[in-house]
Biopython code that builds the backbone (N, CA, C, O; Angstrom):
import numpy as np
from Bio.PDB.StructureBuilder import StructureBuilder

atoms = [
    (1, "UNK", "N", (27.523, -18.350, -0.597)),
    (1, "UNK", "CA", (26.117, -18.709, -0.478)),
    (1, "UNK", "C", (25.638, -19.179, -1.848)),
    (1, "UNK", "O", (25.746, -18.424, -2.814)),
    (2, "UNK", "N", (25.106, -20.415, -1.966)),
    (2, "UNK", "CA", (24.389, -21.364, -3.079)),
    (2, "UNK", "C", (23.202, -20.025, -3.490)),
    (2, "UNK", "O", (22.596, -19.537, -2.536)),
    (3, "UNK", "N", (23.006, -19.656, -4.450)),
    (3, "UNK", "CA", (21.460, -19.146, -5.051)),
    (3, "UNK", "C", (20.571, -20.097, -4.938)),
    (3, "UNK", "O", (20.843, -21.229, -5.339)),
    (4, "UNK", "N", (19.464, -19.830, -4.423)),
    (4, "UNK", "CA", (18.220, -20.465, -4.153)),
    (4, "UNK", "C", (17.830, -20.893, -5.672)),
    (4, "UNK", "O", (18.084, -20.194, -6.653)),
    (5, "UNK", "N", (17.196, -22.109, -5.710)),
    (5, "UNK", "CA", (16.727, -22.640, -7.097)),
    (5, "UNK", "C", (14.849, -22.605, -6.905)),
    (5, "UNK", "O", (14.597, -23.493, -6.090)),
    (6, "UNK", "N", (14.112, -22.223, -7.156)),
    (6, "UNK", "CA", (12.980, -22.141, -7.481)),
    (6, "UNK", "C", (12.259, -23.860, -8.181)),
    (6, "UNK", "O", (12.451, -24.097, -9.374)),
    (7, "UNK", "N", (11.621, -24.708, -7.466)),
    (7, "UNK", "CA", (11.382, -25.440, -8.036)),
    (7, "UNK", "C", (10.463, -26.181, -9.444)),
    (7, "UNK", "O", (9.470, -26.756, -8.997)),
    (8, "UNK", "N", (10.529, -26.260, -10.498)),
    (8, "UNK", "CA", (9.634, -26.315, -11.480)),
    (8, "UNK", "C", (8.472, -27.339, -11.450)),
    (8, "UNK", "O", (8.640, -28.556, -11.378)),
    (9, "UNK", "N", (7.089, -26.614, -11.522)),
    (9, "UNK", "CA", (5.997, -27.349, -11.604)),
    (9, "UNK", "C", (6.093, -28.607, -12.553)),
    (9, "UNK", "O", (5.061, -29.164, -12.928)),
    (10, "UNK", "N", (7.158, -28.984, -12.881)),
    (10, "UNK", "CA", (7.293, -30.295, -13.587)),
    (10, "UNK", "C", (7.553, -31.205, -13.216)),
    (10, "UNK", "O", (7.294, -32.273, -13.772)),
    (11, "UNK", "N", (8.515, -30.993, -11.501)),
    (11, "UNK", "CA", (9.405, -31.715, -10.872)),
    (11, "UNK", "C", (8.639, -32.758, -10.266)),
    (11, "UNK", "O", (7.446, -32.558, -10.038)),
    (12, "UNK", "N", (9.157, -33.802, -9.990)),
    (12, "UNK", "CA", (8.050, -34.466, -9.346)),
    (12, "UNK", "C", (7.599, -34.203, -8.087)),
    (12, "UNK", "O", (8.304, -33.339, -7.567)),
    (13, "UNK", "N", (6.614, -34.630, -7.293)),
    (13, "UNK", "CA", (6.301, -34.333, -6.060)),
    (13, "UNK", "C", (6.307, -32.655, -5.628)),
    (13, "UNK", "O", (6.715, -32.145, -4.585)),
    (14, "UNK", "N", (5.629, -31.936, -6.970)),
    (14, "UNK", "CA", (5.484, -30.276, -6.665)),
    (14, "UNK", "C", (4.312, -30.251, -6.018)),
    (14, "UNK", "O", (3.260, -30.864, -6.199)),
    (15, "UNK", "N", (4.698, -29.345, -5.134)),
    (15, "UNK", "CA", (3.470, -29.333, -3.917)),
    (15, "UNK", "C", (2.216, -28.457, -4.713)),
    (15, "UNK", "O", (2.417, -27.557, -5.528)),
    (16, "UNK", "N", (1.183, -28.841, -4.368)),
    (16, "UNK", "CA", (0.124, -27.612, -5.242)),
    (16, "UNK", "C", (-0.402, -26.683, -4.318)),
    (16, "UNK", "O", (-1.550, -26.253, -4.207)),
    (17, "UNK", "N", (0.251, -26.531, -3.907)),
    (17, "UNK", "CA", (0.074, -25.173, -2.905)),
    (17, "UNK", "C", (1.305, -24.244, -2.698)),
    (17, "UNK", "O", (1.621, -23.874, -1.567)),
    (18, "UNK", "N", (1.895, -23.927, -3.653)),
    (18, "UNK", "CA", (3.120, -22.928, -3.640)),
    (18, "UNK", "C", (3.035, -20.846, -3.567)),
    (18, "UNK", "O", (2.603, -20.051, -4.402)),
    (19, "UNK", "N", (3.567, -20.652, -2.397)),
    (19, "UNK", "CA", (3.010, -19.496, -2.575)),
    (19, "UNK", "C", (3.244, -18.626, -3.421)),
    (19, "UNK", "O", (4.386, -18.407, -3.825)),
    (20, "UNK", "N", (2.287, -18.040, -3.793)),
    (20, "UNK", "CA", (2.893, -16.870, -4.926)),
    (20, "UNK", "C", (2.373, -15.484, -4.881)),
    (20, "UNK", "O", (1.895, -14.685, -5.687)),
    (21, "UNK", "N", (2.705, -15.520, -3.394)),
    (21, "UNK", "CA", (2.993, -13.903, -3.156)),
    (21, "UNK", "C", (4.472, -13.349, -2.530)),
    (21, "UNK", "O", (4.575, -12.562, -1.589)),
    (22, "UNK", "N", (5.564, -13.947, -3.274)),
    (22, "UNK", "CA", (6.616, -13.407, -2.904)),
    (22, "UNK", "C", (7.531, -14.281, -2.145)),
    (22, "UNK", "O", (8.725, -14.000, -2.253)),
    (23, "UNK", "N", (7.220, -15.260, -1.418)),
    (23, "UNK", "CA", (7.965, -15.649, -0.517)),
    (23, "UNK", "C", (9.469, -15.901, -0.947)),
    (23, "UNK", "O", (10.475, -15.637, -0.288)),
    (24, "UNK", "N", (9.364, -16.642, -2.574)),
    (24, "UNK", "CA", (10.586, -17.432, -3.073)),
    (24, "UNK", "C", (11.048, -15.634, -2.900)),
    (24, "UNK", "O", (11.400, -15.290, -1.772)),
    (25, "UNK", "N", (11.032, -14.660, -3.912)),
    (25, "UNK", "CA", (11.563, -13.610, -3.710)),
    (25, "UNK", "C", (11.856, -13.039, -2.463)),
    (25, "UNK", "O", (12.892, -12.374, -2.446)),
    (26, "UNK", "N", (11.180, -13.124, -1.343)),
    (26, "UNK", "CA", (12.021, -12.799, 0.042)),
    (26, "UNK", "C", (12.966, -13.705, 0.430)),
    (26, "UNK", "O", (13.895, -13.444, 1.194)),
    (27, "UNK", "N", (12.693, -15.055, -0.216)),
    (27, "UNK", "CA", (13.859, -15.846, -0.046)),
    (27, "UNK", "C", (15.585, -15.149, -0.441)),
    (27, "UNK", "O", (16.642, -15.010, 0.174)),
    (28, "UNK", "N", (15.104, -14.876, -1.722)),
    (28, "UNK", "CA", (16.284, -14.724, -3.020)),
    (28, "UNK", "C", (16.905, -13.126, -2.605)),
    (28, "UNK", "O", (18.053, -12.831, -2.937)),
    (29, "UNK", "N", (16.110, -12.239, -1.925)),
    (29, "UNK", "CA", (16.417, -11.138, -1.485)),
    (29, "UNK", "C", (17.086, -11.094, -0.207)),
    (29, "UNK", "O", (17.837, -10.196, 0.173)),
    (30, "UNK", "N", (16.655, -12.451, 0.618)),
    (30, "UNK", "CA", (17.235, -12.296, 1.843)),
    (30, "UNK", "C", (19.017, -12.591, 1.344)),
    (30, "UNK", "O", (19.963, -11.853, 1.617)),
    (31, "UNK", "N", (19.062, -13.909, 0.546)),
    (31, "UNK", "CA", (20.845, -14.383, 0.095)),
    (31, "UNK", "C", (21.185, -12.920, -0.480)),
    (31, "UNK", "O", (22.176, -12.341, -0.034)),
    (32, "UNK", "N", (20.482, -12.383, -1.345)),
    (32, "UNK", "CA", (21.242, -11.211, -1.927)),
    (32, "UNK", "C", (21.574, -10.376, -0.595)),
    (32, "UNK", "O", (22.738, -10.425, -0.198)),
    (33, "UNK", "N", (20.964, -9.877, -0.123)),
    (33, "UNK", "CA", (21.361, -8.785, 1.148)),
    (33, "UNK", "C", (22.382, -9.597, 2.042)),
    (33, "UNK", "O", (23.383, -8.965, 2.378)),
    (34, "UNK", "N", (22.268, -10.990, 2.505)),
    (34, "UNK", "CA", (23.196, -11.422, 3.398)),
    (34, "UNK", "C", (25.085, -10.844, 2.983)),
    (34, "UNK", "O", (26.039, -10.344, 3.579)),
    (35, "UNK", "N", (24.574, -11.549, 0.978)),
    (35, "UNK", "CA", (25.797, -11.398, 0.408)),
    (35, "UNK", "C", (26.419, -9.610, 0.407)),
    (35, "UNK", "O", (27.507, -9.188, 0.800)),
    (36, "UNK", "N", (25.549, -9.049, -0.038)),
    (36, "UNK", "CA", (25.613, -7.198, -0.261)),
    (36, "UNK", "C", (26.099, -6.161, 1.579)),
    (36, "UNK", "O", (26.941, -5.348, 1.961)),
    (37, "UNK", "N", (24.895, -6.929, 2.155)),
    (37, "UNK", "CA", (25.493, -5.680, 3.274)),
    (37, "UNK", "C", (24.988, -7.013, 4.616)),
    (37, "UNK", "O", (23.932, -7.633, 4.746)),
    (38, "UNK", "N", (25.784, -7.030, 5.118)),
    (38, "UNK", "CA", (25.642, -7.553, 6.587)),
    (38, "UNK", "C", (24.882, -7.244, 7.556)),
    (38, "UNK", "O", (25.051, -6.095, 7.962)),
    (39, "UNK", "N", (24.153, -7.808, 8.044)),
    (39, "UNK", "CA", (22.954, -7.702, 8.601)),
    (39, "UNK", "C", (23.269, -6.908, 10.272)),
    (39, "UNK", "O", (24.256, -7.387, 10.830)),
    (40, "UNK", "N", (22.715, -6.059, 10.875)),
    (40, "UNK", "CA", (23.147, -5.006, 11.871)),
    (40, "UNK", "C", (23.249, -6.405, 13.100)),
    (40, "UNK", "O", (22.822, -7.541, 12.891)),
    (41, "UNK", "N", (23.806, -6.010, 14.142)),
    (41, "UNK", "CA", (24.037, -6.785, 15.113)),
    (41, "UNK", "C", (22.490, -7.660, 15.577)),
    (41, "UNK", "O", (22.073, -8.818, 15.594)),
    (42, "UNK", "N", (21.923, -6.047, 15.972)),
    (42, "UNK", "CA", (20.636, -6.937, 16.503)),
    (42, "UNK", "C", (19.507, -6.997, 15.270)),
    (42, "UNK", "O", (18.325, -7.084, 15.603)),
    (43, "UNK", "N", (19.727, -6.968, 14.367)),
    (43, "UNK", "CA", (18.760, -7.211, 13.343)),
    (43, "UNK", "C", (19.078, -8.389, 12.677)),
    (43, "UNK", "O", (20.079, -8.608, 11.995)),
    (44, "UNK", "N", (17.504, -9.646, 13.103)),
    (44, "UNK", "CA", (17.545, -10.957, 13.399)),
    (44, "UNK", "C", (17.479, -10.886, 11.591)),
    (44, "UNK", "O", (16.917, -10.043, 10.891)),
    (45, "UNK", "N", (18.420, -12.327, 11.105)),
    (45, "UNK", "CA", (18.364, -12.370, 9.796)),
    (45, "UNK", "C", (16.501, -13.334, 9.547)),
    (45, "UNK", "O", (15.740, -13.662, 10.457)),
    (46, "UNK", "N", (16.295, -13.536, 8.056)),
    (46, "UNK", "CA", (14.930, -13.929, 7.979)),
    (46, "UNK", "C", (14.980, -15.936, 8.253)),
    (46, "UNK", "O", (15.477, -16.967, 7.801)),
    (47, "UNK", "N", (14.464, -15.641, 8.852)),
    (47, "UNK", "CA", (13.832, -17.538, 8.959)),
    (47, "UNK", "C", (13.930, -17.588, 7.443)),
    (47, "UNK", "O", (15.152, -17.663, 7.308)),
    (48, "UNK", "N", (13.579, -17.592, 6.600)),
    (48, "UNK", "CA", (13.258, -18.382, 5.286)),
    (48, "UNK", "C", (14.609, -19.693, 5.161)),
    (48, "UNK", "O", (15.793, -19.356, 5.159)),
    (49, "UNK", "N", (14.340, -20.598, 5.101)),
    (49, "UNK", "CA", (14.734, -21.962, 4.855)),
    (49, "UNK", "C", (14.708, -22.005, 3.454)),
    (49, "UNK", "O", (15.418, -22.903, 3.001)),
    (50, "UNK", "N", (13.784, -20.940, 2.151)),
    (50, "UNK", "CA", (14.021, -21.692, 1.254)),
    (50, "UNK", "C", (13.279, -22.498, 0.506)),
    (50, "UNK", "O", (13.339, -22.734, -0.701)),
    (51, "UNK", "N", (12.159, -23.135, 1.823)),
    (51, "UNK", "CA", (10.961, -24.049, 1.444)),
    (51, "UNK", "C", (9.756, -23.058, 1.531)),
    (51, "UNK", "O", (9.204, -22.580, 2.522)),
    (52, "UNK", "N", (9.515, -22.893, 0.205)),
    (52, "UNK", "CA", (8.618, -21.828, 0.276)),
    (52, "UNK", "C", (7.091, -22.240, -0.443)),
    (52, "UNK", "O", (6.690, -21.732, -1.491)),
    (53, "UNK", "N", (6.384, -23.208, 0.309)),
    (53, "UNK", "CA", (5.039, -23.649, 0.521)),
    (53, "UNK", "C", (4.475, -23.227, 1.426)),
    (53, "UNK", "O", (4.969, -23.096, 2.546)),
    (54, "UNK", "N", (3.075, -22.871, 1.030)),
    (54, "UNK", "CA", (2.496, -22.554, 2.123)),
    (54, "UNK", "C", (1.078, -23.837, 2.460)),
    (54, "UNK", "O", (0.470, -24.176, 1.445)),
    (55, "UNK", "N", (0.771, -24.264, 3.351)),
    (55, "UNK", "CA", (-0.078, -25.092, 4.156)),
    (55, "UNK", "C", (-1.103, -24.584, 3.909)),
    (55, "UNK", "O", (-1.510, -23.447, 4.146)),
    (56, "UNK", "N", (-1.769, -25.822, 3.185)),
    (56, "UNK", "CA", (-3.590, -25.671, 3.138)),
    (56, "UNK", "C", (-4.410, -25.083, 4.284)),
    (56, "UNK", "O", (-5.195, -24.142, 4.402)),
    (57, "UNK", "N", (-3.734, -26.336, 5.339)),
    (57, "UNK", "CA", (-4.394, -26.383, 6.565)),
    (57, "UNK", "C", (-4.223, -25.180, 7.703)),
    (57, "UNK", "O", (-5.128, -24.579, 8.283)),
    (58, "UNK", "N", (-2.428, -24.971, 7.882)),
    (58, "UNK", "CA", (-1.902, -23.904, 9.521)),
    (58, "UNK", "C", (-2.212, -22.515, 8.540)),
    (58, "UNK", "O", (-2.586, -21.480, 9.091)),
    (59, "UNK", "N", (-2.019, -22.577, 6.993)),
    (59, "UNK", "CA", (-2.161, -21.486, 6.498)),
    (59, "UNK", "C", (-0.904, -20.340, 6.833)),
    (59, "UNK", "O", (-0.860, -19.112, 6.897)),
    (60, "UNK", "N", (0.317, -21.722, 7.048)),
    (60, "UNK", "CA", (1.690, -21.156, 7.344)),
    (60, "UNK", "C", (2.720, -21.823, 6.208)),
    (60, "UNK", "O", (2.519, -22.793, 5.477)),
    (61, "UNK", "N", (4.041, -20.853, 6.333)),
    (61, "UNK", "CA", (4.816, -21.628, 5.228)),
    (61, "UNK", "C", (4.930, -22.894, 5.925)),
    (61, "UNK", "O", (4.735, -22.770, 7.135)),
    (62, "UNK", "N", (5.252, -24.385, 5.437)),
    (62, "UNK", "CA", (5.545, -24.909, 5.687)),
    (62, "UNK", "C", (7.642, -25.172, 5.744)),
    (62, "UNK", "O", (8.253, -26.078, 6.313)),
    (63, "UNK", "N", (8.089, -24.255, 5.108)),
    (63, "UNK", "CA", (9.368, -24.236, 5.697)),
    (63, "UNK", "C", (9.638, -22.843, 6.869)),
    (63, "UNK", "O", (10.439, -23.100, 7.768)),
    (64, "UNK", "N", (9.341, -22.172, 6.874)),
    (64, "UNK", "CA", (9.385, -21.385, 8.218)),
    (64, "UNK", "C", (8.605, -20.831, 9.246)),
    (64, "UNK", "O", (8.976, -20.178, 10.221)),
    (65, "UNK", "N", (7.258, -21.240, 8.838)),
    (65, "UNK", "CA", (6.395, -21.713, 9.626)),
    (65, "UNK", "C", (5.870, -19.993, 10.095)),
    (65, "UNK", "O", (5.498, -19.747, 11.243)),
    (66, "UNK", "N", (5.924, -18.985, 9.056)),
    (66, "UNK", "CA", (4.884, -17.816, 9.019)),
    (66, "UNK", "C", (3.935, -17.318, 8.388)),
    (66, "UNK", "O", (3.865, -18.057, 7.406)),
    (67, "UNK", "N", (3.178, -16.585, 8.291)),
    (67, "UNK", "CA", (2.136, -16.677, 7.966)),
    (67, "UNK", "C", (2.246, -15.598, 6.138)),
    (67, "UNK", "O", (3.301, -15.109, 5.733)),
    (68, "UNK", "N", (1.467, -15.537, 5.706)),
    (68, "UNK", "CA", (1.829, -14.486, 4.276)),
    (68, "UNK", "C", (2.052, -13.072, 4.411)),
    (68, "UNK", "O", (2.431, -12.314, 3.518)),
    (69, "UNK", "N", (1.806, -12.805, 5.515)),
    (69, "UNK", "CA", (1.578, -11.547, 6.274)),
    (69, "UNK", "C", (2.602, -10.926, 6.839)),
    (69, "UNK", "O", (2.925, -9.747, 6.694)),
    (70, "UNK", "N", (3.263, -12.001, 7.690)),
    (70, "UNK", "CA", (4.843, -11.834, 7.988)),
    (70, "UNK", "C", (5.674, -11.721, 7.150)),
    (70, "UNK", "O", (6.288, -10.657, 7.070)),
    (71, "UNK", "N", (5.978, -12.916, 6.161)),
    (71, "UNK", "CA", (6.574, -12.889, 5.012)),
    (71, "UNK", "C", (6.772, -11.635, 4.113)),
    (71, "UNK", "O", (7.837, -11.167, 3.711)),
    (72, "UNK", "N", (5.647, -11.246, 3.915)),
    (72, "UNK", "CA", (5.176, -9.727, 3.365)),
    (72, "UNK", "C", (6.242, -8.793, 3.809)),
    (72, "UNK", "O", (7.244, -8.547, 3.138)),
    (73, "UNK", "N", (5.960, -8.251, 5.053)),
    (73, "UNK", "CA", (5.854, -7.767, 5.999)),
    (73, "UNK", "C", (8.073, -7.898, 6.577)),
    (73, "UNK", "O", (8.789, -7.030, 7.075)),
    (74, "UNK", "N", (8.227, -8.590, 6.384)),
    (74, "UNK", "CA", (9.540, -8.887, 7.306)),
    (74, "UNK", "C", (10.412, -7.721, 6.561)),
    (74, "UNK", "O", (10.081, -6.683, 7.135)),
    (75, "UNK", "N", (10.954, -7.544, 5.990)),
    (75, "UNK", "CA", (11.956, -6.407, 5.555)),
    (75, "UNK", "C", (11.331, -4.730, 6.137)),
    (75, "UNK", "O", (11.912, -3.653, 6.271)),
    (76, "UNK", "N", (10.239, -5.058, 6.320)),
    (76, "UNK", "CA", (10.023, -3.424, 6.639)),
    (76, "UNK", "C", (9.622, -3.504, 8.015)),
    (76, "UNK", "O", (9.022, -2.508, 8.420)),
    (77, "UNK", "N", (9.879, -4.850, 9.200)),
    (77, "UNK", "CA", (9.788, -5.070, 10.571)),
    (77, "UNK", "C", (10.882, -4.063, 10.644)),
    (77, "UNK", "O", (11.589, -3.740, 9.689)),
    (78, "UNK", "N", (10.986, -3.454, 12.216)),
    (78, "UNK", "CA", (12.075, -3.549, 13.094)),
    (78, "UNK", "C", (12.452, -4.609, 13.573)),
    (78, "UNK", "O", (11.896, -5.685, 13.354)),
    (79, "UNK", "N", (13.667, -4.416, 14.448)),
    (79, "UNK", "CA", (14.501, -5.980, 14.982)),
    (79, "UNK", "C", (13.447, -6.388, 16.023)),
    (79, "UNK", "O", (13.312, -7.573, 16.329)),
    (80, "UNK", "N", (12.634, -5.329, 16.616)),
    (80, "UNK", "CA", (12.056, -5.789, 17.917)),
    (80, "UNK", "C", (10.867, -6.633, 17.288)),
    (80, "UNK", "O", (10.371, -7.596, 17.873)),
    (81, "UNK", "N", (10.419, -6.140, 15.928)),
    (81, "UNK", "CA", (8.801, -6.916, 15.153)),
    (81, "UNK", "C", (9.623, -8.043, 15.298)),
    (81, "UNK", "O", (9.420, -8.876, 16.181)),
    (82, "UNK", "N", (10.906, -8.152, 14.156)),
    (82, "UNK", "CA", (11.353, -9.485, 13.858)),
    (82, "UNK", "C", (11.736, -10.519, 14.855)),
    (82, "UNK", "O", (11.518, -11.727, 14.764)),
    (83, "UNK", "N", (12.267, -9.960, 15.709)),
    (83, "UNK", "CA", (12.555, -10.544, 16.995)),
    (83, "UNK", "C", (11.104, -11.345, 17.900)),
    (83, "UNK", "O", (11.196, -12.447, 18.442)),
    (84, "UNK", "N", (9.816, -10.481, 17.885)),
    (84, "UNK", "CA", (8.322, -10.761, 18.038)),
    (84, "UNK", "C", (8.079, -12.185, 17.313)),
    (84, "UNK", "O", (7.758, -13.151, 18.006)),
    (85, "UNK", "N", (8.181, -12.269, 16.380)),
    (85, "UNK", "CA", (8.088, -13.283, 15.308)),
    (85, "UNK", "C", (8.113, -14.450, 15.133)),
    (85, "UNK", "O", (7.262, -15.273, 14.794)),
    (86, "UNK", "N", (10.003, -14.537, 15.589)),
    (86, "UNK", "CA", (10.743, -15.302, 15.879)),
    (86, "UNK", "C", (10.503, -16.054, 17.319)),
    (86, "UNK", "O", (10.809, -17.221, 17.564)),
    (87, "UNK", "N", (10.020, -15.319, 18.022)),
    (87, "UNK", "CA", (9.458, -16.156, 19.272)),
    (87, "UNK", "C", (8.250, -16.668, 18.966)),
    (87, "UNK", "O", (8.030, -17.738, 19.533)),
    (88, "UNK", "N", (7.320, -16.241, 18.205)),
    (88, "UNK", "CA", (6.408, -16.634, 17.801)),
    (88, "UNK", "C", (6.449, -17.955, 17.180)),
    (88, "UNK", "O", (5.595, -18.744, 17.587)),
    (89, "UNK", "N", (7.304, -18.390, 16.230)),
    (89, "UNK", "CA", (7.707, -19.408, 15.724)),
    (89, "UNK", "C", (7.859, -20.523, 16.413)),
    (89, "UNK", "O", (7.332, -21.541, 15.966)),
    (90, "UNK", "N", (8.520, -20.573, 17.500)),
    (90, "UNK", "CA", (9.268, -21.374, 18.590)),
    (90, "UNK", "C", (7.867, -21.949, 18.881)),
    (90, "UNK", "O", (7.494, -23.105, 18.677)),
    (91, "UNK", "N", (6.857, -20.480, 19.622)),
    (91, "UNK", "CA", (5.261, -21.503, 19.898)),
    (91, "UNK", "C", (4.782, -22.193, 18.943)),
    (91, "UNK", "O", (4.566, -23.383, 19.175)),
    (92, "UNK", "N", (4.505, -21.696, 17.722)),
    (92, "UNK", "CA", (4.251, -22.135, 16.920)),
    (92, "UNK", "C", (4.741, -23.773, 15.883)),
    (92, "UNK", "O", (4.276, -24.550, 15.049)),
    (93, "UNK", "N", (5.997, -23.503, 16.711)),
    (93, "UNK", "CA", (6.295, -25.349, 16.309)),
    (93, "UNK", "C", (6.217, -26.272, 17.172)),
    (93, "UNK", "O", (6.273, -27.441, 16.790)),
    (94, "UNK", "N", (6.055, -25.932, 18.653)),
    (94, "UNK", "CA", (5.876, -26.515, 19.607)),
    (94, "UNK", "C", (4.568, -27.036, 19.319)),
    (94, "UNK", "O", (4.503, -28.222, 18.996)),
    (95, "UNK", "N", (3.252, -26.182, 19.395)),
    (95, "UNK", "CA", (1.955, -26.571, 19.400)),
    (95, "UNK", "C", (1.947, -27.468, 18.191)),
    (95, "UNK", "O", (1.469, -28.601, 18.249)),
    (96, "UNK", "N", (2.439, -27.000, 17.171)),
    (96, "UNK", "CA", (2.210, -27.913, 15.616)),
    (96, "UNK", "C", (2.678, -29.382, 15.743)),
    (96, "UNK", "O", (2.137, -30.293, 15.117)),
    (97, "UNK", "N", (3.856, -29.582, 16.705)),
    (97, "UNK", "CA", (4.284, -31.143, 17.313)),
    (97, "UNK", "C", (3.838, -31.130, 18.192)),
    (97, "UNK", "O", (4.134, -32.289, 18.482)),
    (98, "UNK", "N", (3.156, -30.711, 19.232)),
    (98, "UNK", "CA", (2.034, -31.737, 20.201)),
    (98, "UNK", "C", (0.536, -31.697, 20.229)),
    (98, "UNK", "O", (-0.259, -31.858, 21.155)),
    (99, "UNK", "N", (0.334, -31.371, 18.631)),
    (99, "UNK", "CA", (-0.966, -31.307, 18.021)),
    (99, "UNK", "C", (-1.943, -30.053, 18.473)),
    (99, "UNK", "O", (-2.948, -29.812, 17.803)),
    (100, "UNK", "N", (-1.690, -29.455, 19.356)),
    (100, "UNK", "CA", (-2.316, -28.255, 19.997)),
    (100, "UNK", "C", (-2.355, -26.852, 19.076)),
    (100, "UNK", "O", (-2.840, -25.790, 19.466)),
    (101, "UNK", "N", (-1.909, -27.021, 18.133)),
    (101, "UNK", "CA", (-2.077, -26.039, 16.944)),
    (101, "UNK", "C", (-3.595, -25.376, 16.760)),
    (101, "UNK", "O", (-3.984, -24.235, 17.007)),
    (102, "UNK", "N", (-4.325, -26.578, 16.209)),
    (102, "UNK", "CA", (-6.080, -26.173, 16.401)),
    (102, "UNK", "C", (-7.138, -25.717, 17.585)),
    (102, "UNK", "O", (-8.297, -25.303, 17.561)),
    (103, "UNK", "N", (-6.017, -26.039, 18.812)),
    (103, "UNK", "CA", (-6.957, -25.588, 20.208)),
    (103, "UNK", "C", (-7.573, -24.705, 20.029)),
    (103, "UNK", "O", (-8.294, -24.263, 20.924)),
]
sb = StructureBuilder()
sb.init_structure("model")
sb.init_model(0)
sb.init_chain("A")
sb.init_seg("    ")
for serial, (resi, resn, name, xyz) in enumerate(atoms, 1):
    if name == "N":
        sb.init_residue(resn, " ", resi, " ")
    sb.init_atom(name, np.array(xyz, "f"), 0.0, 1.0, " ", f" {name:<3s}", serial, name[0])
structure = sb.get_structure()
């Protein structure tokens, strides 16, 4: 597994909305644990992609599409929260591509 690189506010095209309550670190914690201990059968590994912006607008990451709350929150879910989530997501990208997000 590649280590996640953190992108520098120098780079071009840095988004100005980067979260900075942790996410890159749940990122960097999720590769460490994948690498350290293997994740239990039914304990869903984390969405994080990595792209760790969060949206002006859905007020979601824009790479895994949860909220700061979840993010927060995901290591101390059970499989059944995380599992909750994860379906959640699925609606949640559906509505976001057929614009029904704001209904």
């Amino acid at each position: 597994i590649a280590p996640a690189t953190k992108p520098s506010m120098d780079s071009p095209g840095f988004p100005a909305y980067h979260c900075v309550l942790g996410a890159f670190n749940e990122c960097h914690h999720n590769l460490v644990m994948a690498a350290d201990n293997p994740y239990l059968p039914n304990d869903p590994p984390s969405p994080c992609v990595g792209i760790c912006v969060m949206n002006p607008q859905t007020q979601l990451c824009d790479g895994c599409l949860r909220t700061l709350d979840e993010i927060a929150a995901w290591w101390d879910y059970n499989p059944a929260q995380k599992q909750a989530v994860l379906s959640e997501l699925e609606s949640r990208l559906a509505r976001l591509m057929d614009g029904t997000y704001f209904d």
